[in-house]
N, C-alpha and C positions, 0 to 999 in steps of 0.2 A: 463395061465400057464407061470410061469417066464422060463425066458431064461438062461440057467446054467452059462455065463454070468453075470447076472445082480449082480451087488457088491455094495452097496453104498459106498463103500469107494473106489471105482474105477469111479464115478463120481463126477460133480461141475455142481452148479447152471450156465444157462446164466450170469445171474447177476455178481456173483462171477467170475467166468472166466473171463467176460468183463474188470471189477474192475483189476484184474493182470495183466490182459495185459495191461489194462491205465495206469499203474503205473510202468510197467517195469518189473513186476516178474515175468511173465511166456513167454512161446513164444507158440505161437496159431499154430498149422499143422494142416491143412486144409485136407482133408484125401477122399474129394471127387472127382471125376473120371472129368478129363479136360472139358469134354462135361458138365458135370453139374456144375463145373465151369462160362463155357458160358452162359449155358441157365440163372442161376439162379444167378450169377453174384458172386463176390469173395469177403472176407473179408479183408480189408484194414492192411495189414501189416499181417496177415498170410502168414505161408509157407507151400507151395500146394506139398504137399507129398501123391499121391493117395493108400491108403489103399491096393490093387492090389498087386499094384505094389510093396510094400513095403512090403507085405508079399510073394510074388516071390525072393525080394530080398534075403529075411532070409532065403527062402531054404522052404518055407511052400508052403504045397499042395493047390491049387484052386480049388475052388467047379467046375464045368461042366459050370454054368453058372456067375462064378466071370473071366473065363477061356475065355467067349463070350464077356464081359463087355470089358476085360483090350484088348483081339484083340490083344496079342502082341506077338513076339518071344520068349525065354528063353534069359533070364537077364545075361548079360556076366560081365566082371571084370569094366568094363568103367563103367555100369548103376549101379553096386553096390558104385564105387566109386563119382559117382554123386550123390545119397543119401546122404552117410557119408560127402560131401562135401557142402551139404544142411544145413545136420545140422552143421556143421564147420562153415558154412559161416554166423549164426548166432551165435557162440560162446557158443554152448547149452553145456553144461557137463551134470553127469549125477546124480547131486545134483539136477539139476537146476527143475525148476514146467515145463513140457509141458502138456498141452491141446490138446487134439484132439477132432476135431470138423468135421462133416458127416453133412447129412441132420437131421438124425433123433435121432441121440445118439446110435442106435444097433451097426453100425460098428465102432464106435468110440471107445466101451467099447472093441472089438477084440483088434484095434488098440493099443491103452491102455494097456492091456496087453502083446502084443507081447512087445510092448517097454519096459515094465516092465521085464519080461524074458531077456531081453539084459543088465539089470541094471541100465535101467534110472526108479528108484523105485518112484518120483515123478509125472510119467505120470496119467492125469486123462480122463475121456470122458466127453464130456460137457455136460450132460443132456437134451435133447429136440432138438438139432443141432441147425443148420440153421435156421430149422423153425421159433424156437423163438427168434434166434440172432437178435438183434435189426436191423431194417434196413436203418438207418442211419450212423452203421459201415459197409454195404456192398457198393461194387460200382460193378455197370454194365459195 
């Protein structure tokens, strides 16, 4: 059963994603939770904006157990303004292509859309995450 979710024009191949970002067109947001991060190691010039977190920011309800993952307080004006300061600090508008990249593409395509809801109409989920992200643009 698809996921109500699933849009193909709200995803991008690995490949293609890769290709943008090598070339300068898109900015990669990394959208998985610090710990998997570590474990699984981070993509070289993505910006690590956890999915959690960033839908607490927006004021969006956590599931019970998105609530146990992120482990954290309610998000005050400092944490919202460290976001918006994320994306600022890479010069992202909201012409611009951003990519959101998870382990698996599921929460990516959320991700994706909230951003889209805020008017960044360019945002996509990378199809397949991490998984299939090549692993010579990750680093341990």
């Amino acid at each position: 059963m698809a996921n109500e979710t699933d849009d193909p024009k709200l995803e991008i191949s690995v490949n293609a994603a890769r290709e943008l970002v090598d070339i300068g067109l898109a900015v990669l947001l990394d959208i998985r939770q610090p710990f998997e991060l570590e474990l699984e190691g981070e993509v070289e010039g993505a910006v690590p904006v956890p999915l959690f977190r960033l839908k607490q920011l927006l004021g969006r309800g956590l599931s019970e157990e998105e609530q146990e993952l992120l482990d954290a307080d309610e998000p005050d004006d400092r944490d919202f303004q460290h976001f918006i300061s994320l994306i600022n600090r890479h010069h992202v508008t909201q012409d611009q292509i951003l990519l959101c990249l998870c382990n698996s593409g599921r929460r990516s395509l959320r991700a994706a859309e909230l951003l889209r809801d805020l008017g960044y109409t360019r945002c996509l989920s990378v199809r397949e995450g991490f998984r299939e992200w090549p692993r010579d643009a990750a680093t341990e």
